[in-house]
N, C-alpha and C positions, 0 to 999 in steps of 0.2 A: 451615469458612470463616466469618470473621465478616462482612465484608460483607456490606451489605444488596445483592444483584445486580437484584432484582425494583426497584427503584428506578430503576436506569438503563435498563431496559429499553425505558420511551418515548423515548431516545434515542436506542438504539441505532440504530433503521430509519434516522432522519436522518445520524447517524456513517457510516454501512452506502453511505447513498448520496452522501455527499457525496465519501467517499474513493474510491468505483470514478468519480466525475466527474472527480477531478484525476488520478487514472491514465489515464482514460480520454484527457483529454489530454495526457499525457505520449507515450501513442500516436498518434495526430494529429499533436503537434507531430514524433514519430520520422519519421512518414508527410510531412510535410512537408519535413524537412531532407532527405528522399530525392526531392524531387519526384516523389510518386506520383499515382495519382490517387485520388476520392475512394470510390470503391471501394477501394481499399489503407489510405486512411484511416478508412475505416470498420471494417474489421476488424482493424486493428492497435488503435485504440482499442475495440472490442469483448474480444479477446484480452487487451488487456494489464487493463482494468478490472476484467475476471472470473476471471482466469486462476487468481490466486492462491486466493479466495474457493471455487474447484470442487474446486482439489484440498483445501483444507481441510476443504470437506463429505464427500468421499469419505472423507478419512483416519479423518472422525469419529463416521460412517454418519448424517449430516444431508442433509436434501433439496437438492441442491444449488439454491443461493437464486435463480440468475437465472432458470431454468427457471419457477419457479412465478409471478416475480413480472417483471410486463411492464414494470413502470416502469426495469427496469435496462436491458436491453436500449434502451430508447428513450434514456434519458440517454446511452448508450454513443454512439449514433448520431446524437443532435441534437449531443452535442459534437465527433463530427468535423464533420459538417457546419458547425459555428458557427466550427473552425480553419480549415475550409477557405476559409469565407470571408472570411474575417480577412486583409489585407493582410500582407504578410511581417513589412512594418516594424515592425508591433505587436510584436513575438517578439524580445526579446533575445536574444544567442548564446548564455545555459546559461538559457534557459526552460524548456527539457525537464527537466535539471537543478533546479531548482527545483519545477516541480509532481511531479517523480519522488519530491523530499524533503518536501511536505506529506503524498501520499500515503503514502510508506510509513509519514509515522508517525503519521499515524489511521488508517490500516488495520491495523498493528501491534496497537495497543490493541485494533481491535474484534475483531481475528481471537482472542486471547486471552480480552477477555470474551464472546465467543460460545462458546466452546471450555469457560471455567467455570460459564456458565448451560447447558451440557449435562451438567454434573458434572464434567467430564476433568479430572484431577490438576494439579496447577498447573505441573510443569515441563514436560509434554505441552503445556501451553496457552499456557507462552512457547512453543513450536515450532511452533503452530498459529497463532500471532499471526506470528513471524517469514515464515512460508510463505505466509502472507496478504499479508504486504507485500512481499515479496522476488519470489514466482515470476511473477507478468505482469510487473514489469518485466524478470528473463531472457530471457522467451519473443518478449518487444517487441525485447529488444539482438539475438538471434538469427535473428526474421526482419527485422532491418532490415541481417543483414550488419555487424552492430559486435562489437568483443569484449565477453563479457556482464560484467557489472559486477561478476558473482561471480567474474570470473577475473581481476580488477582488484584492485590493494591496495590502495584507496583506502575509503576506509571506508563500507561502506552497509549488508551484514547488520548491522555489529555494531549501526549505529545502530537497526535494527530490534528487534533484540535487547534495544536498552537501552529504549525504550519499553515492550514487551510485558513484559518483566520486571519495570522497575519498578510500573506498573501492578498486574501481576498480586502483587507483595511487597505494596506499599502496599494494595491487600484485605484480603489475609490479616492484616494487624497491622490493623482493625478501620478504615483509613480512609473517610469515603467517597466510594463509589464514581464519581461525576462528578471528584470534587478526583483524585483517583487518574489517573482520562482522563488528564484537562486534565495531571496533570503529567508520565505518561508520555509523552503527545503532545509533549509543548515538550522535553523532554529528547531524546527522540529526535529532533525536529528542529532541535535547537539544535549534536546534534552533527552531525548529516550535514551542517549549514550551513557548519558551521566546516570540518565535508573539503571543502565545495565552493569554499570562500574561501580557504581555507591552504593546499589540496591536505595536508588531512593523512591517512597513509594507516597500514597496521595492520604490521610487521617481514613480511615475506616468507621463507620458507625458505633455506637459504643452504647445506644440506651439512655 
C-alpha cells in the first residue's frame, strides 16, 4: 500500500465520532417518527450508532470500540436526548433520510480505513466499510417495524460501496490519504442524495 495511513490517523477518532453522531440521530429521529419514548430513543440511537462499527470489530478481531471508549456511548445518548427535545417542527419529513446519507458515507470511509490500518486486504476492507455503514441503519429499519432499506431498490448499499471503494482505490494508487476521505465521502453522499431527490433506484430481479 502506498498510502501514507499513519497520517490520517489523528483524524480518524474525530471521523469515528462524528459519523456514529448523525447515525446516532437518524435513530432518534426513527424513534420519533414512531412517537416513542425517550427510553426507545435512546436505544435506537444507541443501536443504530454502533451497530455497524461492532460487527466490523468482531469480523476483524478489533476490540470493539464503544466498549472501551465512553465517549461513544454518551454522544449516542446526549443526541437522543437533544432530538427528544427538539420541537417536531425542527425535522423536515426525509430528515431521517438525510442524516441516514451523511452518516453512511463517513462511516463508510472510516469502516474501510480502520479495516486497512489493521492490515486487511483492500476488497475485505471495502466490505468492512460497507457493513459499517449499512448495518445500524437495518437494525434501526427493523426495530422501528419499517421495511429495511436493504430490501428496498432504491439505492443505499451501493452508495456505501461507492465511497468505501473509492476511498480505499484512491490509497492504493498513492493519493493522499485525507483527499481520498473527503472524496469518498462526497461521492458516496452525492449519490445517495440524488436516490433521495430522484428516487433513483438500482433494476430489481424480474425472472
Amino acid at each position: 500500500m502506498t498510502g501514507d495511513l499513519s497520517a490520517f490517523r489523528f483524524f480518524l477518532p474525530w471521523l469515528d465520532l462524528f459519523g456514529i453522531a448523525v447515525f446516532a440521530a437518524s435513530g432518534a429521529l426513527a424513534a420519533a417518527r414512531a412517537r416513542q419514548t425517550l427510553v426507545t430513543f435512546s436505544f435506537f440511537a444507541l443501536v443504530t450508532g454502533v451497530g455497524g462499527g461492532t460487527v466490523r470489530d468482531l469480523l476483524i478481531g478489533a476490540p470493539v470500540f464503544w466498549v472501551h471508549d465512553w465517549r461513544v456511548p454518551a454522544i449516542c445518548l446526549g443526541t437522543a436526548l437533544a432530538v427528544w427535545m427538539t420541537p417536531v417542527r425542527f425535522w423536515c419529513g426525509r430528515a431521517l433520510d438525510w442524516f441516514d446519507a451523511v452518516g453512511l458515507a463517513v462511516y463508510a470511509v472510516f469502516g474501510a480505513a480502520k479495516a486497512l490500518g489493521l492490515g486487511i486486504p483492500a476488497l475485505p476492507a471495502v466490505m468492512m466499510g460497507v457493513i459499517t455503514a449499512c448495518v445500524g441503519g437495518i437494525v434501526r429499519d427493523v426495530l422501528a417495524g419499517e421495511p429495511s432499506i436493504l430490501l428496498r431498490p432504491e439505492i443505499y448499499v451501493t452508495a456505501a460501496a461507492l465511497a468505501a471503494g473509492l476511498f480505499v482505490a484512491l490509497v492504493l494508487t498513492g493519493a493522499p490519504v485525507m483527499a481520498a476521505a473527503i472524496t469518498g465521502a462526497l461521492a458516496g453522499f452525492g449519490l445517495r442524495a440524488l436516490a433521495i431527490v430522484r428516487g433513483l433506484s438500482i433494476p430489481a430481479y424480474r425472472g
